[in-house]
C-alpha positions in Angstrom: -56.7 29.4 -8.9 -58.3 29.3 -12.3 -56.9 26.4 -14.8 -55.5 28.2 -18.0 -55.4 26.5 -21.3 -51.4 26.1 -21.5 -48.8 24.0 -22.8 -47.1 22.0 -20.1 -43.1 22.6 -20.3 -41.4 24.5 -18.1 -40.2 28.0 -18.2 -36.2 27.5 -18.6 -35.7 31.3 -19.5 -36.6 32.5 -15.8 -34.2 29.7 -14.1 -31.4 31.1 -17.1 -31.9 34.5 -16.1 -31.7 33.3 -12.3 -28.0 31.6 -13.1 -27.1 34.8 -14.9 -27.3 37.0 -11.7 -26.4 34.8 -9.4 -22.9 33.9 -11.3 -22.2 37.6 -11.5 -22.8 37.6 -7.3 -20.6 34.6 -7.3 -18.0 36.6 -8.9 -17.7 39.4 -6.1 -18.1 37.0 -3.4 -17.6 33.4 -3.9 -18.1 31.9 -0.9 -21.3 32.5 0.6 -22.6 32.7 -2.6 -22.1 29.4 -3.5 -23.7 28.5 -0.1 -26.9 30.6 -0.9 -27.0 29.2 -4.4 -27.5 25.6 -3.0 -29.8 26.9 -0.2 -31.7 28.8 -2.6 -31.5 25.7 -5.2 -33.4 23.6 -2.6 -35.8 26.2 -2.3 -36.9 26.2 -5.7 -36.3 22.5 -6.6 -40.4 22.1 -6.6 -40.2 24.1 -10.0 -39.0 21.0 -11.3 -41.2 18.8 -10.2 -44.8 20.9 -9.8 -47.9 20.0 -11.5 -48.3 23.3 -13.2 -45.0 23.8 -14.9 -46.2 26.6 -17.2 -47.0 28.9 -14.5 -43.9 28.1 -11.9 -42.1 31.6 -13.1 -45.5 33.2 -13.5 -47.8 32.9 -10.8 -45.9 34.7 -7.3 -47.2 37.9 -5.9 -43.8 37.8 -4.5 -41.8 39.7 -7.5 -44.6 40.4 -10.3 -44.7 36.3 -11.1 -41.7 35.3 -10.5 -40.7 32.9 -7.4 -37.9 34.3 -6.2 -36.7 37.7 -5.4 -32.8 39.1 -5.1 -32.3 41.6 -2.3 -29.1 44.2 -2.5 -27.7 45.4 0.6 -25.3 47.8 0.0 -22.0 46.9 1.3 -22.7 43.5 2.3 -21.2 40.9 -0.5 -23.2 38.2 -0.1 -26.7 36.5 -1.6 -29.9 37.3 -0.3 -32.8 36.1 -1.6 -37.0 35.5 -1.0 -38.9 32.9 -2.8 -41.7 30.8 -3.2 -41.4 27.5 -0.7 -43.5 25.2 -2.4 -45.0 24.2 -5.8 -48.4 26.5 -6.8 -50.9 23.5 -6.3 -50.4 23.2 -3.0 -51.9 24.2 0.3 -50.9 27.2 2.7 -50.2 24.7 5.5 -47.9 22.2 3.1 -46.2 25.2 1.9 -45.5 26.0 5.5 -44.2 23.0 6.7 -42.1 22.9 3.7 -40.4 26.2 4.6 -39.8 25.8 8.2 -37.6 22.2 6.4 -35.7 24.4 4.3 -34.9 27.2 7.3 -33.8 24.2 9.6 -31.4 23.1 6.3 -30.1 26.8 6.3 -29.9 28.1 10.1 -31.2 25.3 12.4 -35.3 26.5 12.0 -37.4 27.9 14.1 -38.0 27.0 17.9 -41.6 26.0 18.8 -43.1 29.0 20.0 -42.1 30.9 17.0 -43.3 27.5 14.4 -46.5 28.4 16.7 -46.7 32.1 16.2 -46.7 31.4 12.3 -48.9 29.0 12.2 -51.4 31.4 14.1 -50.9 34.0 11.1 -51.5 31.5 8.5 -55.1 30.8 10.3 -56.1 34.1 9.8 -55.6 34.2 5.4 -56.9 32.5 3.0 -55.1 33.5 0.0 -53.3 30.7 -2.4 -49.7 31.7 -1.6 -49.5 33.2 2.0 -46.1 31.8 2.7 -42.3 32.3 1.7 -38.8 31.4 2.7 -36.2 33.6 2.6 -31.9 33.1 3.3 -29.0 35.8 3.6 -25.7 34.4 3.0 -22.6 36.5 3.6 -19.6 36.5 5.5 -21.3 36.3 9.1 -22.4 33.0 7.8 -25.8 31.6 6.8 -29.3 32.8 8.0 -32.7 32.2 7.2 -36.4 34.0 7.7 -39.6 33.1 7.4 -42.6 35.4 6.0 -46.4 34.6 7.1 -48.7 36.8 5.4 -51.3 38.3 8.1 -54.7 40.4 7.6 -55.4 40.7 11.0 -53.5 42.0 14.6 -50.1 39.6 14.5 -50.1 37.0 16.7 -47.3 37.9 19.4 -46.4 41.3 18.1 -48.8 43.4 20.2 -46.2 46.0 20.7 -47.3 47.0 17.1 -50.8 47.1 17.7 -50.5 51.1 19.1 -48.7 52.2 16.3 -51.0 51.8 13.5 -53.7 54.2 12.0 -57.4 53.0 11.5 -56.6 52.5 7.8 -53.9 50.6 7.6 -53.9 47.1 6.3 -51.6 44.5 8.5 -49.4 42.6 5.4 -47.2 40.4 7.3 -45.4 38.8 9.8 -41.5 38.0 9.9 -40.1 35.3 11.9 -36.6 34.6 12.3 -34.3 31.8 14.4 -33.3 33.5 17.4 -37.5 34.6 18.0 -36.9 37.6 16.5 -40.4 38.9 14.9 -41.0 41.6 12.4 -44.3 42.9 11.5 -45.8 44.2 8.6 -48.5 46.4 7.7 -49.3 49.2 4.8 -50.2 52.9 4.4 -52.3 54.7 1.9 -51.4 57.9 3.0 -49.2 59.9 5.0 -51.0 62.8 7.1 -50.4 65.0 10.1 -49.7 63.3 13.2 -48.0 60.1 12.1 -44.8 60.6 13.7 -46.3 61.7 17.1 -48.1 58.3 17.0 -44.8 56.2 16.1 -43.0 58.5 19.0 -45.9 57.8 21.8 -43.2 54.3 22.2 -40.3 56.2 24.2 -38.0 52.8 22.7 -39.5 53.7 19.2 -39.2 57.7 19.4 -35.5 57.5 18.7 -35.9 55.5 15.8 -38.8 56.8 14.3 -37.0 60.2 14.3 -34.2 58.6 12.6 -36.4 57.2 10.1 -38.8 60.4 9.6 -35.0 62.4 8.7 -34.3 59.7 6.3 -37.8 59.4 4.5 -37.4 62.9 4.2 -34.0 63.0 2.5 -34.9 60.1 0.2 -38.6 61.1 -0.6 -38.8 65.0 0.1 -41.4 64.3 3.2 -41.5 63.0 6.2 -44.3 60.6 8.3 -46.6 63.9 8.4 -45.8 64.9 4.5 -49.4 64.8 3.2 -48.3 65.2 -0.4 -45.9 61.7 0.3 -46.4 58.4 -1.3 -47.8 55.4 0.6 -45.4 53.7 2.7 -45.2 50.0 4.0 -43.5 49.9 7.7 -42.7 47.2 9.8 -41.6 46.9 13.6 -39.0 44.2 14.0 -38.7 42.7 18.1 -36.3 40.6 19.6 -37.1 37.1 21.5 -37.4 39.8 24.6 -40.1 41.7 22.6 -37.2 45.0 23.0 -37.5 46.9 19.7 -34.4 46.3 17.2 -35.8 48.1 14.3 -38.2 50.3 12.1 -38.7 50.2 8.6 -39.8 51.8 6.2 -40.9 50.3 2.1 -41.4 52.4 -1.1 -41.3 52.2 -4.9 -38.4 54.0 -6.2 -40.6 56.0 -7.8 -40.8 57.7 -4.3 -37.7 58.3 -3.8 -36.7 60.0 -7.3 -36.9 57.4 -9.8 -33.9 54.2 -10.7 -31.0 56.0 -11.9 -31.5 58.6 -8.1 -31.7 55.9 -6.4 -29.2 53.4 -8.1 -26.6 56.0 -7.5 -27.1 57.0 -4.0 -27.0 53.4 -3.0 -23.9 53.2 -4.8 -22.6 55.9 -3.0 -23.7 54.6 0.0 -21.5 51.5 0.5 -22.8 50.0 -2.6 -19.9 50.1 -4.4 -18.2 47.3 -2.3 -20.7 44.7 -3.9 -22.1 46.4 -7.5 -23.2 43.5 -9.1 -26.9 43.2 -8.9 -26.4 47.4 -9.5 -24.7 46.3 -12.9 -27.6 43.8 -13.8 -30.2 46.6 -12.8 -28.6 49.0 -15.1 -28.4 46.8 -17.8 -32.0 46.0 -17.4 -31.5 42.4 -16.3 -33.2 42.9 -12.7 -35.6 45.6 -12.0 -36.5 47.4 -8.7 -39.3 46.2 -6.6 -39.3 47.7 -2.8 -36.4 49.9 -1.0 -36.3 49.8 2.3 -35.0 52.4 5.0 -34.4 50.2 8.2 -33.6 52.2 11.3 -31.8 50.4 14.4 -30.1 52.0 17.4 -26.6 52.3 14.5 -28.3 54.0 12.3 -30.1 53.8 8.7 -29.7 50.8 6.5 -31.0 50.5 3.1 -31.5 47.6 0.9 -33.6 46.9 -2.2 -35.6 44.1 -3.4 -35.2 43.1 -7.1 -36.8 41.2 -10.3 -34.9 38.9 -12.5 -36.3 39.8 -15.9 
């Protein structure tokens, strides 16, 4: 990274406007909010402590510079968060090890061959930042995730390997506690044939049909709508390597723009847990990625978001 001429204190408005959201989630659901605010607390205690303390809210690709992102799930009161694992100056493999501590402080960690699996994905980048933590804290109790970017085929996710066009760009690689893996991987362009590629997997068809519908009612298009946006889509695999899920990622501008999409997420279940919908509307989050995640239940949507 390239030292900038700056001054040295911290930037306190980003952690403020971090306590501001994260009181209103404690408000509609106290509980495992106040568990994710100490896991997530831990997670960012290095932005206390780091040698570049003008650039700790600044320097993430994770949210547009800032460490940490807040994830609603509509109906699902809880805290669910992404972030930054370690301070900017340090390495890709300290990083790591510091986020496989904080997911055995959350959930119990990773087991070995999955520690292995992301370590294997870490090999293949060499960008500053290629690693974050992430925790989901609701009802159900506490779990965590770990994310591994990957520019190459993912280590132990194979299964994926059939599904993607000669364009697209592998992103990332999801690991999670019970060897569950999710991987990553983005799209330019949607064209003719997509969905006959995703359906070529008889355990994927079904979901890949459920998630071409719903792309289609959220966007206008589905997999083979030429005029559609890029997409990011991921296969998610349990420890068996059995399919659990297929997802796809889009700017709301996709899917008709904040208010369209604030309300039908509201409509949706979101009304059980609106407070990171209040914040958005009041401008003190804004939207980063929402997701349409297709299991054997049925569609679930979530979106990522930026304290501002």
């Amino acid at each position: 990274m390239t030292t900038v001429a700056l001054g040295r204190a911290p930037d306190e408005a980003g952690q403020a406007a971090l306590d501001r959201a994260l009181a209103a989630l404690e408000r509609e659901a106290p509980e495992p909010v106040e568990r994710g605010r100490r896991a997530l607390a831990a997670a960012l205690s290095w932005t206390t402590r780091t040698d570049w303390p003008e650039v700790a809210w600044q320097f993430s690709p994770l949210a547009d510079g800032v460490p940490v992102e807040l994830v609603w799930r509509p109906g699902r009161p809880g805290l669910f968060w992404t972030a930054e694992p370690a301070a900017p100056e340090w390495s890709g493999a300290r990083c790591l090890t510091r986020a496989l501590a904080l997911l055995r402080s959350i959930d119990g960690g990773l087991p070995c061959g999955t520690r292995s699996a992301a370590r294997e994905a870490l090999a293949q980048v060499d960008e500053p930042w290629p690693v974050w933590a992430a925790g989901r804290h609701d009802a159900r109790g506490d779990a965590g995730k770990l994310y591994v970017l990957c520019r190459l085929a993912a280590p132990r996710v194979e299964r994926a390997a059939p599904l993607l066009r000669g364009d697209d760009k592998p992103m990332m690689l999801g690991l999670t506690r019970d060897g569950g893996r999710e991987f990553y991987w983005a799209r330019s362009t949607r064209v003719a044939g997509d969905l006959w590629r995703l359906c070529a997997d008889p355990e994927i068809e079904p979901l890949a049909r459920s998630l071409d519908a719903a792309l289609a009612d959220w966007t206008g298009g589905g997999f083979d709508d030429e005029d559609g946006s890029r997409l990011g889509l991921s296969l998610a695999l349990d420890a068996t390597g059995h399919v659990t899920a297929l997802a796809a990622f889009m700017r709301v501008s996709a899917a008709g723009g904040e208010e369209r999409v604030r309300k039908r997420l509201l409509d949706s279940g979101g009304d059980a847990n609106p407070a990171l919908a209040t914040l958005w509307a009041d401008r003190q989050v804004r939207p980063m990625m929402l997701t349409l995640g297709a299991t054997s239940v049925g569609i679930a949507t979530a979106i990522g978001l930026r304290i501002v």
